[in-house]
C-alpha positions in Angstrom: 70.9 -68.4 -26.9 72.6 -66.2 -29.4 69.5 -64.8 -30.9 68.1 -64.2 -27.4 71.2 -62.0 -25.7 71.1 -59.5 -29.1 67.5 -59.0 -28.9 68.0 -57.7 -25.3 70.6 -55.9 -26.5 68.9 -54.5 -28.7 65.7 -53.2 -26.8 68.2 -51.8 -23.8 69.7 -49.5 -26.4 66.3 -48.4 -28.0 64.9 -47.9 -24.6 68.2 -46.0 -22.8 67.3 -43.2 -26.2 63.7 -43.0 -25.6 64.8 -42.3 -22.1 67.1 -39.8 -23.1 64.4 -37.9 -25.3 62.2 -37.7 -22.3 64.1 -36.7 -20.3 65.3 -34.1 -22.7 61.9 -33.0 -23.9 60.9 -33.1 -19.7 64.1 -30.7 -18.9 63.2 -28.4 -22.0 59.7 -28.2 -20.2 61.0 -27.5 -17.1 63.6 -24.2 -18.0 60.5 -23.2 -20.1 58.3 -23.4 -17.1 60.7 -21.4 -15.2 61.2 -19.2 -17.7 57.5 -18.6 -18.1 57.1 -18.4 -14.6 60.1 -15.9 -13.9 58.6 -13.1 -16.4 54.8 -13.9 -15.4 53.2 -10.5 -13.7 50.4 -9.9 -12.2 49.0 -6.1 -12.6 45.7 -4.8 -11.5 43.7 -3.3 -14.2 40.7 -0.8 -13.6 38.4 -0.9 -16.0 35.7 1.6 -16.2 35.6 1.6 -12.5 35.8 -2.3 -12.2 38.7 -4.1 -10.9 40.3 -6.8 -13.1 43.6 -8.6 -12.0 45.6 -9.4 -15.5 48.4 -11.9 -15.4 51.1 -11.2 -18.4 54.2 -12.6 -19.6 54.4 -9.9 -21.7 56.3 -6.5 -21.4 54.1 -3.7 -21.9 50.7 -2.6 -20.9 49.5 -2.6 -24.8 50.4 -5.9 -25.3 49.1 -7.2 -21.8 45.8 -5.9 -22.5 45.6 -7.0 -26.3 46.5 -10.7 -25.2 44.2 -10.7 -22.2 41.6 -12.5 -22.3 39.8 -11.5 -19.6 38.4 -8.3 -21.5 37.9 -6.8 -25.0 40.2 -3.8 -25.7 40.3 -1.3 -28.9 42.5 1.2 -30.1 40.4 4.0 -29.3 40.6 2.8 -25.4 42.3 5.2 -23.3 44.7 3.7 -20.7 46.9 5.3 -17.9 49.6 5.0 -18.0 50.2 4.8 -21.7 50.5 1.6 -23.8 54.3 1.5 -23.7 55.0 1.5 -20.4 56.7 -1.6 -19.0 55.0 -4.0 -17.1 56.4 -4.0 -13.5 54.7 -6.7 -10.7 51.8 -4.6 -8.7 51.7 -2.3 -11.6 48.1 -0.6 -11.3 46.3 0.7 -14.8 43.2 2.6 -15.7 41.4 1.6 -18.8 38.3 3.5 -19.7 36.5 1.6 -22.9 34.9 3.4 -26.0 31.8 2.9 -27.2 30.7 2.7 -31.0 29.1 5.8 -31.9 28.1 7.2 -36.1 29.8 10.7 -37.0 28.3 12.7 -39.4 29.9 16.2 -40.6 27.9 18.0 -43.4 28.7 14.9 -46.0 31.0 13.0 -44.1 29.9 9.3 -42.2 32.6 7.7 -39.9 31.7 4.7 -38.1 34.2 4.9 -35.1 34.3 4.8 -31.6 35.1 7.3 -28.8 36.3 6.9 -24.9 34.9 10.3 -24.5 31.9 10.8 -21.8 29.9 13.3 -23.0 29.1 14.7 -26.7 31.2 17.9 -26.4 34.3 15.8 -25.6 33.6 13.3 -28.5 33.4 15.7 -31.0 36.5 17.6 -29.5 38.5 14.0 -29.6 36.9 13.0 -33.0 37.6 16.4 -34.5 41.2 16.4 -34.0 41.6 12.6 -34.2 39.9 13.1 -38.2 41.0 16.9 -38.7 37.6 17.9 -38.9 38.4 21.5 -37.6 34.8 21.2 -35.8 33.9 24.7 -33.9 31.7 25.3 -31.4 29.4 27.2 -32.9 28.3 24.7 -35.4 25.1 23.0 -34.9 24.6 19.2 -33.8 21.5 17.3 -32.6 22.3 16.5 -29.6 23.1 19.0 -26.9 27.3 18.9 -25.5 26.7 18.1 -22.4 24.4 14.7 -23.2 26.6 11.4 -22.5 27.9 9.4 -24.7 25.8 6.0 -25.4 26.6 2.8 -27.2 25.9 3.3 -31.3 25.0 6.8 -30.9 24.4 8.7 -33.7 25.8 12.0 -34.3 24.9 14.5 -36.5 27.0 17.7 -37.0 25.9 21.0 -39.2 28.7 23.5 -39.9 27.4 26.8 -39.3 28.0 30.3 -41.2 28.0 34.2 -39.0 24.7 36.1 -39.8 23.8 39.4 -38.3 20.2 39.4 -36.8 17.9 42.2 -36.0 14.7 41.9 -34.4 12.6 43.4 -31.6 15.3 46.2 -30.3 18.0 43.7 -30.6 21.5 43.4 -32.6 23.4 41.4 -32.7 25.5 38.5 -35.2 25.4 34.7 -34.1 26.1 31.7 -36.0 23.5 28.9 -37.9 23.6 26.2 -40.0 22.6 27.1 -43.7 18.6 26.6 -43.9 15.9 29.1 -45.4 15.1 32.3 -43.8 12.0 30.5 -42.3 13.8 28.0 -40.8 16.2 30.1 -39.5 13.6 32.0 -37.9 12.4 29.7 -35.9 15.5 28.1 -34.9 16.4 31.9 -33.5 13.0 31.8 -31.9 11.7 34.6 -33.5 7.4 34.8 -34.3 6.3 36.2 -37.4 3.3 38.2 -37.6 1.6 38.2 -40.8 2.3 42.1 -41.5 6.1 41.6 -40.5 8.5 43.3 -43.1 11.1 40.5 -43.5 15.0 41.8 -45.4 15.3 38.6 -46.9 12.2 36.2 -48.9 11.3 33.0 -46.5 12.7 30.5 -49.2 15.7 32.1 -49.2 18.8 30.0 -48.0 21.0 32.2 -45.6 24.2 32.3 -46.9 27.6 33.6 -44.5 27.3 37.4 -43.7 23.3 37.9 -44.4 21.6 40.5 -42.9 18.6 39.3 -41.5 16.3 41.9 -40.2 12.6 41.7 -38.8 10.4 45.2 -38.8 7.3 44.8 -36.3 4.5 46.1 -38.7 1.6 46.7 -36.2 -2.1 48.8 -36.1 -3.5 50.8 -33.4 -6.8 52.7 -33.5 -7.3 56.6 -32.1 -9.4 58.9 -31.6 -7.1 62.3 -32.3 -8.6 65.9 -31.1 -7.0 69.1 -33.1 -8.0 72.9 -33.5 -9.4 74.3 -36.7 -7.7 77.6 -36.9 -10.0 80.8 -37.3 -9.8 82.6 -40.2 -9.3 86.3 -40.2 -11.8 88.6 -42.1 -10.7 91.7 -43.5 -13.3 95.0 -43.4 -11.9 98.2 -45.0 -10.7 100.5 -42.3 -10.4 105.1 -42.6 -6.6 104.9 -42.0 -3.5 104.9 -44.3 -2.3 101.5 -45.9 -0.1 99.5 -44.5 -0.4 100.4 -41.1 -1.6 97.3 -38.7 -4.7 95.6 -39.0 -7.1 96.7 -36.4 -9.1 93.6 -34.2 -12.9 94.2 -34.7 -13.4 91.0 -32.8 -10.9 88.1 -31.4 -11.7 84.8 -33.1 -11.2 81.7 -31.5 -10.4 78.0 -32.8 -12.7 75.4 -33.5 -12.5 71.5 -32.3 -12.3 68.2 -34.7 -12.3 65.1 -33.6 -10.7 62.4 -36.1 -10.7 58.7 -35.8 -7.5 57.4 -37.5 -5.4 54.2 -37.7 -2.0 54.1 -37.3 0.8 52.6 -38.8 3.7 51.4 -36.4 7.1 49.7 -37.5 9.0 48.9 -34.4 6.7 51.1 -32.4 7.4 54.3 -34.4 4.8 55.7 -36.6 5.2 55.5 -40.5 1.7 56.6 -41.6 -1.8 57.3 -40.4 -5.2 57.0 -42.2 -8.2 59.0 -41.2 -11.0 56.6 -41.0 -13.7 59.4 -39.9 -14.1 62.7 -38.2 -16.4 65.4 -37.1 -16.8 69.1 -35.9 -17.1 69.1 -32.1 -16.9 73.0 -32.5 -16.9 75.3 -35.1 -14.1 77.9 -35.2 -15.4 81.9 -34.7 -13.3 84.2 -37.5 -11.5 86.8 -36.5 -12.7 90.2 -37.5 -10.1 92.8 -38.4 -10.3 96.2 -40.1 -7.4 96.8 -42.6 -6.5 100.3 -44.1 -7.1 101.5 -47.2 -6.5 105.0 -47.3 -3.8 106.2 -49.9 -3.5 109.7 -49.5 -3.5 112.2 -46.6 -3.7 116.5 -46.5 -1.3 117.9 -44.5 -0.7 122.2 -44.4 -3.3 122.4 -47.4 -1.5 120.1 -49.7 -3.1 116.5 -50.8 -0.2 113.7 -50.2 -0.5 110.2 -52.2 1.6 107.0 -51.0 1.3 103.3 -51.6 2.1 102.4 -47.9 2.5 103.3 -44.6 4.9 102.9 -42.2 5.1 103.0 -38.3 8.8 103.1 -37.6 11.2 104.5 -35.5 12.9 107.6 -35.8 16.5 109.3 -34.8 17.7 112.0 -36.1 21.6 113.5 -36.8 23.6 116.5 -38.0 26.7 116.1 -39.8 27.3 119.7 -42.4 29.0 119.4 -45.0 28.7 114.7 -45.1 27.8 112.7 -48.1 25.1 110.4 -48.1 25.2 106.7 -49.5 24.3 107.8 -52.5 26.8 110.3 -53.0 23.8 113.4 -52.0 25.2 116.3 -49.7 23.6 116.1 -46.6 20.8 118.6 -46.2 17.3 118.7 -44.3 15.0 116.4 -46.4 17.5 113.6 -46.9 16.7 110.7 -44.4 17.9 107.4 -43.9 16.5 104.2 -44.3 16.9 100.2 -44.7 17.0 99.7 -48.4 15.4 96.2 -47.9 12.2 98.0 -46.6 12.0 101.3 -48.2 14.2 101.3 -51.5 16.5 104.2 -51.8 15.6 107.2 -53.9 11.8 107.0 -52.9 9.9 109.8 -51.7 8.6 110.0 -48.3 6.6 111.8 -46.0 7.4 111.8 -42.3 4.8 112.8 -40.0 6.8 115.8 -37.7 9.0 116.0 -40.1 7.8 116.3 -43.5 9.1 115.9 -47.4 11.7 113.6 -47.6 13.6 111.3 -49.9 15.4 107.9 -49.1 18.8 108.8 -50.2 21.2 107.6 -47.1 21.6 104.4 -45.2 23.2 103.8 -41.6 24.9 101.0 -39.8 22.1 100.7 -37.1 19.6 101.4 -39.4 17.4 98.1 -39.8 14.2 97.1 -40.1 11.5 99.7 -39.5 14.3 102.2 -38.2 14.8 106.1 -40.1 17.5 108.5 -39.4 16.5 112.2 -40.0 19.6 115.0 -40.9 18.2 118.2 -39.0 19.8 121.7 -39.7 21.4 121.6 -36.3 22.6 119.6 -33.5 20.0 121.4 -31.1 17.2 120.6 -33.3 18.5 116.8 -33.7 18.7 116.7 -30.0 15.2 118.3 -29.4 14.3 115.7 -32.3 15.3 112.6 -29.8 14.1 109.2 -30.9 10.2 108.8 -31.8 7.6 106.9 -33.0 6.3 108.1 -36.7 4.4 107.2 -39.6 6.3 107.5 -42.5 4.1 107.1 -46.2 6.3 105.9 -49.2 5.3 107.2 -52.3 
């Protein structure tokens, strides 16, 4: 009977502390619950245009969406508001996702990925995320504007300035290094096979070249030109020097030349003359040409090496010095040194012996000045026409 009341005993007491552990393991569960079920939010998440309800018990947006499990999030997601932001009940986010896309600059890979839509942007967020200091002028193989697509690949050439020249045109733009070939038809420029070219084809540009392009071309004409006449000399009865005489006018002849010119940019550099032939012969002009040397006058033979028609003045000045340091006297003219020398002997028609022994301001060229023995005779004198012979 003993035995049987402590073996009661002694299951009421184990039993009362199992109760009491459930009961304190059920109460834990229950603060947790409410716990758990005071900070739980709800906030509505738009991703890439979709709408996605996320319920959190945690505090910000970056660790709501890195513990969701209703989508895959990266670092290189952009969301909006920003990852820190406290989580607030009715709290509405935009999430756009990035894609994996290859980067390669000159000898740089980076496997990465980008939120950005179109190429431009990518390499705009890639540059500054990596420091690449990528410009806009450098070269990539896919245009800017193309979207952005899942594993994309790519591919960016830094470019160098070069200053181009070609068919009227100057002007400096910017190109990946690559031979002068290469370049030239990236630039779009044709080359004909008589182009000059500044720079060989195998050359590889390097920053600052000069790259210019001459247009070598060919054109064929048929070019008409006068022959000039000739003029034929016959001995004419009148003093030397004086003007030829015209026997007979000649007239030019007409050739007619094929040639083949020569053009760089459209201006001539040479012409070849691939044939030609008279249409007209050229008619010489016939002239007579004096050769007299000496001429009577009052009885008395006069010899001269050349005659002279110039024009004469005359002047009276007593008791002047000529340029030579001669007193004036009747006889003593004066000339242009540069046509009759000073000191020659002369005979002037009208006026007679003379020597060349003065000069004058306004005497020049074919011009004389003749000292008479009075005013009245240099004013009868006037100014004239005369044929002076230098001997």
């Amino acid at each position: 009977m003993f035995l049987s009341n402590r073996t009661q005993a002694l299951t009421l007491v184990r039993t009362s502390r199992n109760v009491q552990i459930a009961v304190a393991v059920v109460t834990i569960f229950l603060i947790a619950s409410i716990i758990v079920l005071y900070n739980v939010k709800t906030i509505n998440a738009n991703i890439n245009g979709k709408q996605v309800h996320i319920t959190t018990i945690f505090g910000t947006v970056g660790q709501a969406l890195e513990h969701s499990s209703k989508l895959e999030f990266f670092p290189e997601d952009l969301v909006s508001p920003s990852r820190d932001t406290k989580v607030e009940k009715g709290l509405t986010i935009e999430v756009t996702s990035s894609v994996p896309v290859q980067l390669s600059v000159d000898e740089q890979v980076f496997n990465t990925r980008t939120p950005a839509k179109t190429v431009g942007e990518a390499l705009d967020e890639l540059s500054a995320r990596y420091e690449l200091g990528i410009k806009d002028v450098d070269e990539v193989n896919v245009s800017r504007s193309d979207a952005v697509t899942n594993q994309m690949d790519i591919k960016v050439l830094r470019s160098i300035p070069i200053q181009v020249s070609a068919d009227g045109k100057k002007y400096e733009t910017y190109i990946a290094p690559r031979t002068v070939a290469e370049a030239l038809k990236k630039l779009g420029i044709s080359i004909g096979t008589k182009d000059k070219i500044s720079l060989a084809l195998d050359r590889v540009l390097e920053p600052n070249d000069q790259l210019n392009v001459v247009r070598v071309t060919h054109r064929i004409e048929t070019v008409k030109s006068e022959i000039p006449y000739q003029t034929v000399a016959k001995a004419g009865d009148y003093p030397v020097g004086l003007p030829d005489r015209i026997v007979s006018r000649g007239s030019n002849g007409l050739q007619e030349q094929t040639v083949r010119l020569t053009l760089e940019d459209g201006k001539e550099v040479d012409r070849e003359i691939l044939s030609q032939q008279v249409v007209k012969s050229p008619t010489n002009q016939v002239v007579s040409r004096g050769t007299q040397t000496s001429i009577s006058r009052g009885g008395n033979t006069i010899s001269f090496k050349r005659a002279y028609v110039m024009r004469a003045s005359a002047y009276c000045i007593p008791g002047g010095t000529t340029a030579t340091g001669a007193a004036v006297r009747r006889g003593i003219i004066a000339v242009d040194p540069r046509v009759i020398p000073l000191g020659k002997k002369v005979y002037v028609e009208g006026y007679g012996a003379a020597s060349a022994l003065d000069t004058g301001g306004a005497i020049r060229g074919n011009r004389v000045d003749l000292y008479m023995s009075s005013t009245q005779e240099a004013l009868s004198w006037g100014v004239r026409n005369v044929t002076v012979y230098v001997q």
